[in-house]
PDBQT receptor file of N, H, CA, C and O in Angstrom, charges set to zero:
ATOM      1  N   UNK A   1     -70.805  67.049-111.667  1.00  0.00    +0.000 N 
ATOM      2  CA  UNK A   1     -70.104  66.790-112.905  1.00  0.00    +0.000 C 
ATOM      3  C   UNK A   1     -70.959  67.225-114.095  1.00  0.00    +0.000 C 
ATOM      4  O   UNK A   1     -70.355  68.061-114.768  1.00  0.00    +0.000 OA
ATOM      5  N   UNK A   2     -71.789  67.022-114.420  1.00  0.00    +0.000 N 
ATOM      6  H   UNK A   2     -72.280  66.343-113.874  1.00  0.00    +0.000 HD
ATOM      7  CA  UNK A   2     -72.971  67.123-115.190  1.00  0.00    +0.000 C 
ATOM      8  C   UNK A   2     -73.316  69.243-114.960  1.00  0.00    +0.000 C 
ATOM      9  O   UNK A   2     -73.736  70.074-115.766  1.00  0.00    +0.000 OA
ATOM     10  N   UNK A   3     -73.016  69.326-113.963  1.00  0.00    +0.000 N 
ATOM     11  H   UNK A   3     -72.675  68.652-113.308  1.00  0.00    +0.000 HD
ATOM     12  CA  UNK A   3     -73.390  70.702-113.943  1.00  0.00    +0.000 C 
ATOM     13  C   UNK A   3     -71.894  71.777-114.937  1.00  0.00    +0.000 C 
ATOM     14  O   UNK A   3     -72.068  72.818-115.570  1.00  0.00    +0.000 OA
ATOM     15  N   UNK A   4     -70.816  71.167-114.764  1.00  0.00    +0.000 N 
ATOM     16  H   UNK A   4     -70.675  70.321-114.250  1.00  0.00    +0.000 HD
ATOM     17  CA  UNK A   4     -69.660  71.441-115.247  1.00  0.00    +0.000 C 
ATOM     18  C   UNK A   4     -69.310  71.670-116.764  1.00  0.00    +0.000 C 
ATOM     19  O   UNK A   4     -68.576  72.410-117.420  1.00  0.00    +0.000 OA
ATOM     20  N   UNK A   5     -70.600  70.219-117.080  1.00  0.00    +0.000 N 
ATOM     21  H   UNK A   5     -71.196  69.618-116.548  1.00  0.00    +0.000 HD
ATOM     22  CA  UNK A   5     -70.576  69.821-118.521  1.00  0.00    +0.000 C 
ATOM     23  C   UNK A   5     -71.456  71.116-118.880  1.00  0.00    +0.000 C 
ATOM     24  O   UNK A   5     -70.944  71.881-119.698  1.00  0.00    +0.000 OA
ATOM     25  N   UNK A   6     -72.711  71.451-118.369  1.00  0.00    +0.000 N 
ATOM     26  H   UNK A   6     -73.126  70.829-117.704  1.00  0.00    +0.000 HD
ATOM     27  CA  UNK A   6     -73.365  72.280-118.702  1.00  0.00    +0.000 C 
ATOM     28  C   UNK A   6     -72.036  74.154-119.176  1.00  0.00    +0.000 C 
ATOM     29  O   UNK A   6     -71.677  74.805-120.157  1.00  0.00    +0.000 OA
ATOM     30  N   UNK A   7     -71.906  74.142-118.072  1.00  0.00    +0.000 N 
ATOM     31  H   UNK A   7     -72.198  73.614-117.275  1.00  0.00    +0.000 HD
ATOM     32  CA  UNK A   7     -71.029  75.508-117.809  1.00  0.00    +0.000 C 
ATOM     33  C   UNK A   7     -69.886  75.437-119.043  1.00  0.00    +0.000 C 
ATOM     34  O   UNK A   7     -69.419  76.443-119.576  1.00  0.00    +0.000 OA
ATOM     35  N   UNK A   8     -69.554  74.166-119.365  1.00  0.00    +0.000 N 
ATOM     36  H   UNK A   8     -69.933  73.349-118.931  1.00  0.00    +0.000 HD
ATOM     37  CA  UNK A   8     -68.617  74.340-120.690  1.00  0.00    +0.000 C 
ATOM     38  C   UNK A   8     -69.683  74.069-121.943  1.00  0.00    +0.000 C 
ATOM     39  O   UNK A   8     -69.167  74.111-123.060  1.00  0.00    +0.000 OA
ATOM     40  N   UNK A   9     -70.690  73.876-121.900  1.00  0.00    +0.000 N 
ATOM     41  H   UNK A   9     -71.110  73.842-120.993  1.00  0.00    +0.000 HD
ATOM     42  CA  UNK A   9     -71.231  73.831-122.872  1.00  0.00    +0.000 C 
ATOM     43  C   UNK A   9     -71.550  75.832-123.542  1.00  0.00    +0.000 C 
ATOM     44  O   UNK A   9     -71.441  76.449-124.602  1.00  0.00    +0.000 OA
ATOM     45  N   UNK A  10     -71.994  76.137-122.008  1.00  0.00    +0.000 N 
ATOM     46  H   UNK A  10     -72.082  75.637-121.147  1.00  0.00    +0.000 HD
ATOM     47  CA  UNK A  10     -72.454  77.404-122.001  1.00  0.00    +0.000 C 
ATOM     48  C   UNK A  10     -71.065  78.596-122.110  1.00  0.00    +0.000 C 
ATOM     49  O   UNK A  10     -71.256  79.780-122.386  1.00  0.00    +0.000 OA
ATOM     50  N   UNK A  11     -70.034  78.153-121.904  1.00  0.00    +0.000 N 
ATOM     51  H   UNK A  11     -69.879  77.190-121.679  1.00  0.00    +0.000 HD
ATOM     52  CA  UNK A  11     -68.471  78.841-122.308  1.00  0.00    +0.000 C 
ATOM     53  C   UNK A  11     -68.576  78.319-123.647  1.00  0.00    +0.000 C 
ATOM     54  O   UNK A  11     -67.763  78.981-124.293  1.00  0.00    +0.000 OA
ATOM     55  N   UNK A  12     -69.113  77.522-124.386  1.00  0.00    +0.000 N 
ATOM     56  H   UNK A  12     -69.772  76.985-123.861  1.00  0.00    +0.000 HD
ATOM     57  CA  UNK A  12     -68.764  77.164-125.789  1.00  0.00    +0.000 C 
ATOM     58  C   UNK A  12     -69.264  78.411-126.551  1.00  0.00    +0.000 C 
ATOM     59  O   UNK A  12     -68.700  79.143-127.365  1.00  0.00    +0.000 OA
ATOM     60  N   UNK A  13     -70.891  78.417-125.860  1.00  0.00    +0.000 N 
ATOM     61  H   UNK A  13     -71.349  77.822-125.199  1.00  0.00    +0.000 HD
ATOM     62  CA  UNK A  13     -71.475  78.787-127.227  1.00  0.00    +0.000 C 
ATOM     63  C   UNK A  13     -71.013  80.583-126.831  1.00  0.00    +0.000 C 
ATOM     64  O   UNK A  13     -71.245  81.475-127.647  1.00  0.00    +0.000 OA
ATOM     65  N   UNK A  14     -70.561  80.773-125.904  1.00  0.00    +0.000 N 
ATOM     66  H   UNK A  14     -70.372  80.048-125.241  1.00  0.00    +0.000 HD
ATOM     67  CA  UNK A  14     -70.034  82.514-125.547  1.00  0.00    +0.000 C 
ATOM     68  C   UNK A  14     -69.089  82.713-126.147  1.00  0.00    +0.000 C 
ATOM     69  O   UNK A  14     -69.130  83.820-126.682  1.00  0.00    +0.000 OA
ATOM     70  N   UNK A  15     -67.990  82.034-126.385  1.00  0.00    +0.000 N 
ATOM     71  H   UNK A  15     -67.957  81.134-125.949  1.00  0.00    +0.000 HD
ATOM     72  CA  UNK A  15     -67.210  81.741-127.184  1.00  0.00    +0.000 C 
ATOM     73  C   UNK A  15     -67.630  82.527-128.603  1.00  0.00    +0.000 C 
ATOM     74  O   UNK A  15     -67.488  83.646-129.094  1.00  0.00    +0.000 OA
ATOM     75  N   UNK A  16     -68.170  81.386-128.913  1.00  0.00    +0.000 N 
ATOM     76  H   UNK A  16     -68.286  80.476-128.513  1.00  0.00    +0.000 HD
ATOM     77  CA  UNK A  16     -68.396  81.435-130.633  1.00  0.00    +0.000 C 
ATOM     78  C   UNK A  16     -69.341  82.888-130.687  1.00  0.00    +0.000 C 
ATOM     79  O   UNK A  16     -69.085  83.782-131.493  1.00  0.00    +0.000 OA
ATOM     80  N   UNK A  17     -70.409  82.962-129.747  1.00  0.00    +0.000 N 
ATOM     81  H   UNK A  17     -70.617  82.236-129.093  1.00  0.00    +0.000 HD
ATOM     82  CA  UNK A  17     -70.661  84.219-129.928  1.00  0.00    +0.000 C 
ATOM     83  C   UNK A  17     -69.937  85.556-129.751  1.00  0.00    +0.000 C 
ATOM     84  O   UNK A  17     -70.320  86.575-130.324  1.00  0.00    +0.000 OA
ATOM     85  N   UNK A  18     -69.014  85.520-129.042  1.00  0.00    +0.000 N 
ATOM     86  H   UNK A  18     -68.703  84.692-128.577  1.00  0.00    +0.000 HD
ATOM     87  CA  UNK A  18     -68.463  86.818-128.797  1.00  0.00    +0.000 C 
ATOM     88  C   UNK A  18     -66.970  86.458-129.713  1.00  0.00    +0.000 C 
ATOM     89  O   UNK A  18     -66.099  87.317-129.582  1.00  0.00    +0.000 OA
ATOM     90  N   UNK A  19     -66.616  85.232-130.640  1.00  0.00    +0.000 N 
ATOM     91  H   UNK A  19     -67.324  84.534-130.746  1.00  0.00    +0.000 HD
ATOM     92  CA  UNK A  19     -65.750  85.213-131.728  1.00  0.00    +0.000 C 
ATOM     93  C   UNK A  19     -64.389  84.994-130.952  1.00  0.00    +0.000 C 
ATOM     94  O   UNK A  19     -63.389  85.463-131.495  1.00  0.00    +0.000 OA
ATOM     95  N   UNK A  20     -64.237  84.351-129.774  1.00  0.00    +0.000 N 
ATOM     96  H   UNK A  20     -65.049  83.970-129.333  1.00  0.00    +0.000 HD
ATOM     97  CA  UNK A  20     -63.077  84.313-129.225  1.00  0.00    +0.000 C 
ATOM     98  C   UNK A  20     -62.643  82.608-129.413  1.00  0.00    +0.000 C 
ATOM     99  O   UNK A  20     -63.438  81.826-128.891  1.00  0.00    +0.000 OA
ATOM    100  N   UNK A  21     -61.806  82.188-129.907  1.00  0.00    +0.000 N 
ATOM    101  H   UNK A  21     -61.161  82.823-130.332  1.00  0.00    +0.000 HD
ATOM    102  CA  UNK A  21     -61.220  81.053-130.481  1.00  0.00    +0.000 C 
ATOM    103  C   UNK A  21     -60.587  80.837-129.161  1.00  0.00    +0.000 C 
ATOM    104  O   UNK A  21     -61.356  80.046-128.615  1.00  0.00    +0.000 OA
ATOM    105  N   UNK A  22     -59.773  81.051-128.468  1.00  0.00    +0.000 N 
ATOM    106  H   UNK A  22     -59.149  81.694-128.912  1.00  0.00    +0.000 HD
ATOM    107  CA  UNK A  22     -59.161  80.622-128.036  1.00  0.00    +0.000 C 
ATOM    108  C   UNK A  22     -60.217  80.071-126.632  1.00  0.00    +0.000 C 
ATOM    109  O   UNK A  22     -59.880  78.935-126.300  1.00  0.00    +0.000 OA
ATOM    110  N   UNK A  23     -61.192  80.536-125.912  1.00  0.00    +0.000 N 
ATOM    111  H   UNK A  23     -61.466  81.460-126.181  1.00  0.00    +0.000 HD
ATOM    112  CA  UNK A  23     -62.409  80.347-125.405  1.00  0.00    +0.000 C 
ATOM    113  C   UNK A  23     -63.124  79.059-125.992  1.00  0.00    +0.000 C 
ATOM    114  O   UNK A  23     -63.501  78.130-125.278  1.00  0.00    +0.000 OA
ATOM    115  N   UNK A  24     -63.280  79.104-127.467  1.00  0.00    +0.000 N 
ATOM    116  H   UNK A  24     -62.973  79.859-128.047  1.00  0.00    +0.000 HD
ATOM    117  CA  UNK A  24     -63.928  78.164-127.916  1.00  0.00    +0.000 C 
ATOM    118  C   UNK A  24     -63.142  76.579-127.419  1.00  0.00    +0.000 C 
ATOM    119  O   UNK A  24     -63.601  75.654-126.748  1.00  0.00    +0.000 OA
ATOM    120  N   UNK A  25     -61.807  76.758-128.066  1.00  0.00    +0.000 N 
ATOM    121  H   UNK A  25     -61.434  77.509-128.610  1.00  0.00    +0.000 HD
ATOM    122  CA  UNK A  25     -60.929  75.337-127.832  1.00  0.00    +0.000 C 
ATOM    123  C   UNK A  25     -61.053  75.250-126.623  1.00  0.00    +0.000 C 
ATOM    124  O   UNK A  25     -61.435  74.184-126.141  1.00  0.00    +0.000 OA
ATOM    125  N   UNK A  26     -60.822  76.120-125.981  1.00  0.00    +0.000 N 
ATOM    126  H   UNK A  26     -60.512  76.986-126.372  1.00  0.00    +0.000 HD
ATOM    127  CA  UNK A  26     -60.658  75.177-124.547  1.00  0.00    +0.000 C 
ATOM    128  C   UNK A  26     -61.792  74.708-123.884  1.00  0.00    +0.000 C 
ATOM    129  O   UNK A  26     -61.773  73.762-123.097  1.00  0.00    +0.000 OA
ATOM    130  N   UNK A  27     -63.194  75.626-124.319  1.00  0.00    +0.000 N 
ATOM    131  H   UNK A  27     -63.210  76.394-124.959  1.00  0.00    +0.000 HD
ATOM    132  CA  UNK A  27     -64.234  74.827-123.953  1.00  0.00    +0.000 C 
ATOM    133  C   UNK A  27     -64.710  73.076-124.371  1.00  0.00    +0.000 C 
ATOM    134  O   UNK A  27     -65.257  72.093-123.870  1.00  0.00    +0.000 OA
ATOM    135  N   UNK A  28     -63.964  73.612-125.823  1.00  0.00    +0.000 N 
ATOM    136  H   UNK A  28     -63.520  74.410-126.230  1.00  0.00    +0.000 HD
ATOM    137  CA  UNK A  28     -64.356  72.002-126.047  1.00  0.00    +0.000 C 
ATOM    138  C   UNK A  28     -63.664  70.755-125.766  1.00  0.00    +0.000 C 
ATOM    139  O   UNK A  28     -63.948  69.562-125.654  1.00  0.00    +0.000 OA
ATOM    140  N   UNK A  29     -62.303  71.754-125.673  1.00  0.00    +0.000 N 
ATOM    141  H   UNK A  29     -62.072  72.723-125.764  1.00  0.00    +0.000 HD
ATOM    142  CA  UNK A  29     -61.403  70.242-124.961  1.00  0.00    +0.000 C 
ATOM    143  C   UNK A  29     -62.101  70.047-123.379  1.00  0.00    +0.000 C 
ATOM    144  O   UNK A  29     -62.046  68.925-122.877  1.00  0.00    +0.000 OA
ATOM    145  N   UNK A  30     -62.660  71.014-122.729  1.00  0.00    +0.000 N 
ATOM    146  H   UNK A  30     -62.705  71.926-123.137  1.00  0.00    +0.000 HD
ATOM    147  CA  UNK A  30     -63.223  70.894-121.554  1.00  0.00    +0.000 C 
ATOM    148  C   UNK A  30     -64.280  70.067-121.210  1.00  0.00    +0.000 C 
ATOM    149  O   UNK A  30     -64.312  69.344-120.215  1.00  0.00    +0.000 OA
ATOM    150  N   UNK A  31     -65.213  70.195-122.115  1.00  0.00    +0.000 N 
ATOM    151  H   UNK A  31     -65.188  70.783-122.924  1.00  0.00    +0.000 HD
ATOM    152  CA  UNK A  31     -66.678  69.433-122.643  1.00  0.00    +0.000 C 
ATOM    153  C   UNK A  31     -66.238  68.287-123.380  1.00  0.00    +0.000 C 
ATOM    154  O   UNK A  31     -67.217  67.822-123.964  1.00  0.00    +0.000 OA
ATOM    155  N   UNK A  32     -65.459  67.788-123.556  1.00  0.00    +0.000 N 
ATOM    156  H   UNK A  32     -64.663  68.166-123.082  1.00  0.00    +0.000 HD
ATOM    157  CA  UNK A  32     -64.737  66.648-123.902  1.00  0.00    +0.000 C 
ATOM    158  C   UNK A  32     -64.174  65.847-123.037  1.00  0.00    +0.000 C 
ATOM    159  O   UNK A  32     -64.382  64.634-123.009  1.00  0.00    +0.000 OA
ATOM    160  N   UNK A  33     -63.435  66.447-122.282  1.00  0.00    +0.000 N 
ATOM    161  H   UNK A  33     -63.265  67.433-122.304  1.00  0.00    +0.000 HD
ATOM    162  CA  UNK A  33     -63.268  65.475-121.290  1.00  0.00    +0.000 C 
ATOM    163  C   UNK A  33     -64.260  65.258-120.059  1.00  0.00    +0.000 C 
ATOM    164  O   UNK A  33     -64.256  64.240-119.366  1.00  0.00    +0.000 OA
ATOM    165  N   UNK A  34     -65.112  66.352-119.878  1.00  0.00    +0.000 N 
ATOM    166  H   UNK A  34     -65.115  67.179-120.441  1.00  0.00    +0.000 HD
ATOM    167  CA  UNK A  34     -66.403  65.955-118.997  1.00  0.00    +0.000 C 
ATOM    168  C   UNK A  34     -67.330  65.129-120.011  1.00  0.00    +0.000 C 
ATOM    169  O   UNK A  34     -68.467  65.398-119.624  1.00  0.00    +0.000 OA
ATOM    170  N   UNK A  35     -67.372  64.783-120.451  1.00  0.00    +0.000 N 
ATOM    171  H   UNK A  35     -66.448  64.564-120.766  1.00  0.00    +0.000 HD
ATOM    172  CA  UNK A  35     -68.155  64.049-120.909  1.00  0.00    +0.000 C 
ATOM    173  C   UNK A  35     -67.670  62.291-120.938  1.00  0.00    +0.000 C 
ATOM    174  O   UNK A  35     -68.362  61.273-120.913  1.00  0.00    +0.000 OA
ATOM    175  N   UNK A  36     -66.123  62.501-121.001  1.00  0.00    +0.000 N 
ATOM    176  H   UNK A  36     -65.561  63.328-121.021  1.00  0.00    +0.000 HD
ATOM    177  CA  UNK A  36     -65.213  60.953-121.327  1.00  0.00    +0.000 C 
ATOM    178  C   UNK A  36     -65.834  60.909-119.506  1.00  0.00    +0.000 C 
ATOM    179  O   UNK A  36     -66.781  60.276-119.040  1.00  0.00    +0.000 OA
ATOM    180  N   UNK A  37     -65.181  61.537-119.048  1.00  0.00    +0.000 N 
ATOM    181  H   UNK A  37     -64.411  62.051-119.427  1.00  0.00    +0.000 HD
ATOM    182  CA  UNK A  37     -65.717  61.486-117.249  1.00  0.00    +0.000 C 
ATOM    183  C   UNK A  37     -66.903  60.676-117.256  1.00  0.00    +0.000 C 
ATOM    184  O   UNK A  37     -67.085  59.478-117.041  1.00  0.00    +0.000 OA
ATOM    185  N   UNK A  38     -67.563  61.501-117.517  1.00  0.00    +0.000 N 
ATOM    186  H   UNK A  38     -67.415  62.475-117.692  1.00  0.00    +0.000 HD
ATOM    187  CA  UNK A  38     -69.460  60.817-116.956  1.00  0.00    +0.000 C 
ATOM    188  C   UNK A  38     -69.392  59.396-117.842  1.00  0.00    +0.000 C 
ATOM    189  O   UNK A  38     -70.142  58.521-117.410  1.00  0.00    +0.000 OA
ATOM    190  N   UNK A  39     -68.831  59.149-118.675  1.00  0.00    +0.000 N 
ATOM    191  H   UNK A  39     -68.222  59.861-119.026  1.00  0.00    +0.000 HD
ATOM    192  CA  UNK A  39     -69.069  57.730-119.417  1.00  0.00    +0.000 C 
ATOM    193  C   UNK A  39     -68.394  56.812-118.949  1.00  0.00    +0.000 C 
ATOM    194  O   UNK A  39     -68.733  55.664-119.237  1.00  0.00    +0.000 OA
ATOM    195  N   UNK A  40     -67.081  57.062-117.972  1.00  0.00    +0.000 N 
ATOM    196  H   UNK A  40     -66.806  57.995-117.738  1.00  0.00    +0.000 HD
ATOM    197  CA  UNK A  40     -66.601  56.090-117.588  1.00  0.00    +0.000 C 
ATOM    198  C   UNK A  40     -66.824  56.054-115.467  1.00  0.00    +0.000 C 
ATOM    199  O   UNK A  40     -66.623  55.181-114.623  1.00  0.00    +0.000 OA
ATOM    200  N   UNK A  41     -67.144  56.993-115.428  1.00  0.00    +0.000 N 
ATOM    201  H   UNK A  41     -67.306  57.703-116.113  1.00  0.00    +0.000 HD
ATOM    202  CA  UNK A  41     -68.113  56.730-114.085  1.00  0.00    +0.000 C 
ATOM    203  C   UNK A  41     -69.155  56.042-114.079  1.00  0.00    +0.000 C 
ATOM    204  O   UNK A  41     -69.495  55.424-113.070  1.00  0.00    +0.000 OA
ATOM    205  N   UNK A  42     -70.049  56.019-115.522  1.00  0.00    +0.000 N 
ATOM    206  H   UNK A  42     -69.773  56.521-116.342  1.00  0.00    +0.000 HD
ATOM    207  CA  UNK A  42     -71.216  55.471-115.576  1.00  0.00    +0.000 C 
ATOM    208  C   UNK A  42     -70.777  53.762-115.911  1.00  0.00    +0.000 C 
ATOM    209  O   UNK A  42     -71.495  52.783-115.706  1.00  0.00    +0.000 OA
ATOM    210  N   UNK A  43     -69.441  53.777-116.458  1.00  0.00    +0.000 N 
ATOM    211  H   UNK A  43     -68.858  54.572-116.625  1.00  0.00    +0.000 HD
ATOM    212  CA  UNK A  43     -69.054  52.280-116.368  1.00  0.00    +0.000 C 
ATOM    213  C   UNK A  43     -68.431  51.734-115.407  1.00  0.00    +0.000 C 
ATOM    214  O   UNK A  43     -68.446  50.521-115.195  1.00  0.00    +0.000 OA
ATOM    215  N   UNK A  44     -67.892  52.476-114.807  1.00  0.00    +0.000 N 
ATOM    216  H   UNK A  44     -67.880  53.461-114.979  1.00  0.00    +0.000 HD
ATOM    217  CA  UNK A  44     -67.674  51.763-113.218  1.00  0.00    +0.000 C 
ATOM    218  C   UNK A  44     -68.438  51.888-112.344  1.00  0.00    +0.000 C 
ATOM    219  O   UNK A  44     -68.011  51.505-111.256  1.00  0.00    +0.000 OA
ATOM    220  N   UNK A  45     -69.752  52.406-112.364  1.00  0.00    +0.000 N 
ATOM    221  H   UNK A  45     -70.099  52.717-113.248  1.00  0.00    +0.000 HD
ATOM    222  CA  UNK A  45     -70.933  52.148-111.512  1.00  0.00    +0.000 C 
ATOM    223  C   UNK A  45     -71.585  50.746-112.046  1.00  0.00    +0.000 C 
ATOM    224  O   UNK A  45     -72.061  49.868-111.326  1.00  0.00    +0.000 OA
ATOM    225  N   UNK A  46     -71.504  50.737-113.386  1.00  0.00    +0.000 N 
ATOM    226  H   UNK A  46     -71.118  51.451-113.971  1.00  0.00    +0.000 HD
ATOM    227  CA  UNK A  46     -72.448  49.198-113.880  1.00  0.00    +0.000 C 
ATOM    228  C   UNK A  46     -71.518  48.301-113.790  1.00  0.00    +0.000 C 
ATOM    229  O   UNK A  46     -71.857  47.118-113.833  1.00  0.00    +0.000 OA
ATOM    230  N   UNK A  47     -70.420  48.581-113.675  1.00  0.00    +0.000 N 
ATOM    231  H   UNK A  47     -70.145  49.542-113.639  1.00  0.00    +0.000 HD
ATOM    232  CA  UNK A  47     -69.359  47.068-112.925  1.00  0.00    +0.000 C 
ATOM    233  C   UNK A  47     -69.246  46.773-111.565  1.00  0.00    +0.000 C 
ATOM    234  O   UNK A  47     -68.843  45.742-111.027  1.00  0.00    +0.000 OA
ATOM    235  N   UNK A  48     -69.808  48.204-110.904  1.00  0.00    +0.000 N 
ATOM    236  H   UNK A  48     -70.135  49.042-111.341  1.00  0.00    +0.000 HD
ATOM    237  CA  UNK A  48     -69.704  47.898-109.258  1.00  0.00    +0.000 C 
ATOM    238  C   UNK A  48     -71.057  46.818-109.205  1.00  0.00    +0.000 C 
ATOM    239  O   UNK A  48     -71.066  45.872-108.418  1.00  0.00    +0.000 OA
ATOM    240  N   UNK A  49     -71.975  47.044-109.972  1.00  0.00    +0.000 N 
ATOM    241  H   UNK A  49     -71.967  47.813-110.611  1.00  0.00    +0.000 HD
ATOM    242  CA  UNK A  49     -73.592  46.654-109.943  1.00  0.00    +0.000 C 
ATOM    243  C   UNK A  49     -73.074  45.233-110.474  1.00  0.00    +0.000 C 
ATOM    244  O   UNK A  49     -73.205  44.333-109.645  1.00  0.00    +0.000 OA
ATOM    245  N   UNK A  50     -72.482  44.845-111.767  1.00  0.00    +0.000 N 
ATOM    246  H   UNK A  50     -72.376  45.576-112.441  1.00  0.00    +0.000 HD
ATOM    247  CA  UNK A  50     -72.193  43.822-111.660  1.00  0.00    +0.000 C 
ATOM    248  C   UNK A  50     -71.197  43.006-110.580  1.00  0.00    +0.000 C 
ATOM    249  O   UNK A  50     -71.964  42.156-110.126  1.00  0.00    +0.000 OA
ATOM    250  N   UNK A  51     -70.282  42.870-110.122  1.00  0.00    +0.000 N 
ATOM    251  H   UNK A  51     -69.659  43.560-110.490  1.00  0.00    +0.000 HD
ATOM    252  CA  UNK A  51     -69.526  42.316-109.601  1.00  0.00    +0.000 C 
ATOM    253  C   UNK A  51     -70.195  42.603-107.610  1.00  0.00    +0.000 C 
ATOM    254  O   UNK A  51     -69.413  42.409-106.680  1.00  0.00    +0.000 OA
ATOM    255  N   UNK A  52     -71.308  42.944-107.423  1.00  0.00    +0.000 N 
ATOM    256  H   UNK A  52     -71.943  43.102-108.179  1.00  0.00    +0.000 HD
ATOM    257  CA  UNK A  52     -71.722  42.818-106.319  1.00  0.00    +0.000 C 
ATOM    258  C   UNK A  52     -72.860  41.547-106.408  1.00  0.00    +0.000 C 
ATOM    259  O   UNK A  52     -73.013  40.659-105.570  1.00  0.00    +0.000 OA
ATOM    260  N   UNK A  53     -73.509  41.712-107.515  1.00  0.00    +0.000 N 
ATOM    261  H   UNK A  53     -73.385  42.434-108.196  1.00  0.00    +0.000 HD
ATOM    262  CA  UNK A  53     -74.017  40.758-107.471  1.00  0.00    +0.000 C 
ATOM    263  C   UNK A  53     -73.318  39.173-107.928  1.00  0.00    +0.000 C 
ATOM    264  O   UNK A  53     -73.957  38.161-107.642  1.00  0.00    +0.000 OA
ATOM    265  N   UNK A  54     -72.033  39.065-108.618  1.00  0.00    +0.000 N 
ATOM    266  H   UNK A  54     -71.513  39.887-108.851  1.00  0.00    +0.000 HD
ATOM    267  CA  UNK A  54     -71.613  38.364-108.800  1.00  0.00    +0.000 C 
ATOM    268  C   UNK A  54     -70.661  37.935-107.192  1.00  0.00    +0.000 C 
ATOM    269  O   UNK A  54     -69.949  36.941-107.049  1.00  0.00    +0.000 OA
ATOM    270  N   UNK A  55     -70.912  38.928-106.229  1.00  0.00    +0.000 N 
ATOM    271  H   UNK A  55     -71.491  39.736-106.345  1.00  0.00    +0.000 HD
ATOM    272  CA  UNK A  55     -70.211  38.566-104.527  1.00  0.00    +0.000 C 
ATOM    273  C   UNK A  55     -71.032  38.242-103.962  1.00  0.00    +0.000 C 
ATOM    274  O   UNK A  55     -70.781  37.477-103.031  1.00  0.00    +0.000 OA
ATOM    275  N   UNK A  56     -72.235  38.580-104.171  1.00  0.00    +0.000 N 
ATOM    276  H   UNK A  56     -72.438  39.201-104.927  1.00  0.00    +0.000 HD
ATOM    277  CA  UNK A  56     -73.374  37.814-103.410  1.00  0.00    +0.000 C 
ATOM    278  C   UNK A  56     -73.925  36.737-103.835  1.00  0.00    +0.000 C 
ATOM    279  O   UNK A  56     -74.527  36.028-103.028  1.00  0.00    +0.000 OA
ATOM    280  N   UNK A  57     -73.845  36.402-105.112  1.00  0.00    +0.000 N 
ATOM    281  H   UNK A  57     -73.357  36.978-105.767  1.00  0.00    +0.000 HD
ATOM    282  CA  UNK A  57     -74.107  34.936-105.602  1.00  0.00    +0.000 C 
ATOM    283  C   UNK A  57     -73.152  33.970-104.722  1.00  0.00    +0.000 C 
ATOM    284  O   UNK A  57     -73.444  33.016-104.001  1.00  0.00    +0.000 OA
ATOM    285  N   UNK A  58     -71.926  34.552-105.036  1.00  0.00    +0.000 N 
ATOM    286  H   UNK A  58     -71.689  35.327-105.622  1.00  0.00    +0.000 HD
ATOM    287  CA  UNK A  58     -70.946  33.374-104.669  1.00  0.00    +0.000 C 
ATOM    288  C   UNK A  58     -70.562  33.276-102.984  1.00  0.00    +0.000 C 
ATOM    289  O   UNK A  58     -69.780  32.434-102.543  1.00  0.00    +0.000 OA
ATOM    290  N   UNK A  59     -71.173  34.165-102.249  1.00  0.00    +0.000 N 
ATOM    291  H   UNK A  59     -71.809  34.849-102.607  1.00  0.00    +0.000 HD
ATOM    292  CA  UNK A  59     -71.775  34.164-100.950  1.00  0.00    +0.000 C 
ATOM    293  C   UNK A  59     -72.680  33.318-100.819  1.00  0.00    +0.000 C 
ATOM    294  O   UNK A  59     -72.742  32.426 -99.973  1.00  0.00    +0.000 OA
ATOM    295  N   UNK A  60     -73.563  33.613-101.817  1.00  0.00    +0.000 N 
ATOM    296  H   UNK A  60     -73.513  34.338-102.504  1.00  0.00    +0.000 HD
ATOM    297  CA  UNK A  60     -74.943  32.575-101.471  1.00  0.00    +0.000 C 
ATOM    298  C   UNK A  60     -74.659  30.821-101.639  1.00  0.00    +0.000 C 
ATOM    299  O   UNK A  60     -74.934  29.897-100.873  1.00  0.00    +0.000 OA
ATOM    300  N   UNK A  61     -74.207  30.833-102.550  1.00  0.00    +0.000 N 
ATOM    301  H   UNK A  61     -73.984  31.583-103.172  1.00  0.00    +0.000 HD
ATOM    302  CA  UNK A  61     -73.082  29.006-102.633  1.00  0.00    +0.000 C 
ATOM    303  C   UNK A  61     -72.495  28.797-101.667  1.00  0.00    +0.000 C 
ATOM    304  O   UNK A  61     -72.669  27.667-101.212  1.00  0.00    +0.000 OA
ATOM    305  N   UNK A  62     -71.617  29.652-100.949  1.00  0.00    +0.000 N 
ATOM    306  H   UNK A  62     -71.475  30.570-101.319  1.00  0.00    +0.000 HD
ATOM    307  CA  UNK A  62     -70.734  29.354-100.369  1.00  0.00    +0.000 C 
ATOM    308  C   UNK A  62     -71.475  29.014 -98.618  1.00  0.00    +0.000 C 
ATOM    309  O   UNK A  62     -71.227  28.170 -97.757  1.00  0.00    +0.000 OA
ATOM    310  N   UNK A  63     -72.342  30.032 -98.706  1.00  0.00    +0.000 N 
ATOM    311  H   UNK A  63     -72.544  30.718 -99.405  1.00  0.00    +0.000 HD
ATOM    312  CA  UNK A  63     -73.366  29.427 -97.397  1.00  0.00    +0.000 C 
ATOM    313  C   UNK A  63     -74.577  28.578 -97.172  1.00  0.00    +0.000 C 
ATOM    314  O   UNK A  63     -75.240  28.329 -96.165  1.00  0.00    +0.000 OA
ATOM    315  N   UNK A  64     -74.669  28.154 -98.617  1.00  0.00    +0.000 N 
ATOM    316  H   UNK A  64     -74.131  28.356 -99.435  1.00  0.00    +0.000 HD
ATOM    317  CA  UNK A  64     -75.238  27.263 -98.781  1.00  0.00    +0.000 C 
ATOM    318  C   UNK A  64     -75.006  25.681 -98.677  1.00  0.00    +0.000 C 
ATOM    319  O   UNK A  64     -75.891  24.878 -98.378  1.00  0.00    +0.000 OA
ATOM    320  N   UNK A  65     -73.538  25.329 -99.003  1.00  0.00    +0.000 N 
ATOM    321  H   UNK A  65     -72.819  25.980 -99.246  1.00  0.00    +0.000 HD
ATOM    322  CA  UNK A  65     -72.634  24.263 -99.010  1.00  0.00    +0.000 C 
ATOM    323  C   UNK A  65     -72.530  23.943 -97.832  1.00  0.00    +0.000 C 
ATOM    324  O   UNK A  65     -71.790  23.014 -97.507  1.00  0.00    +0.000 OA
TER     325      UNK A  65
């Protein structure tokens, strides 16, 4: 994913260098949504991290009782 982001970063700036607009937009709507991507993968990885430990707490009560 991250490599993708790169490759539209690198279609951006070819874009603007070689003056093609229509190249440019779509890179950035591209690099736009790879980027919404990686931010909300990176938040459902720190909710998997939370809510495992919030299953093993309540494992640990529950075999504890």
């Amino acid at each position: 994913m991250l490599i993708a982001t790169v490759l539209g970063l690198v279609a951006l700036i070819a874009g603007l260098a070689l003056g093609w607009p229509v190249l440019v937009l779509l890179s950035i709507i591209f690099t736009v949504v790879q980027m919404v991507m990686l931010a909300a993968k990176t938040a459902v990885e720190r909710n998997d991290v939370k809510m495992s430990a919030k299953l093993a707490a309540k494992e640990a009560r529950r075999r504890g009782m």
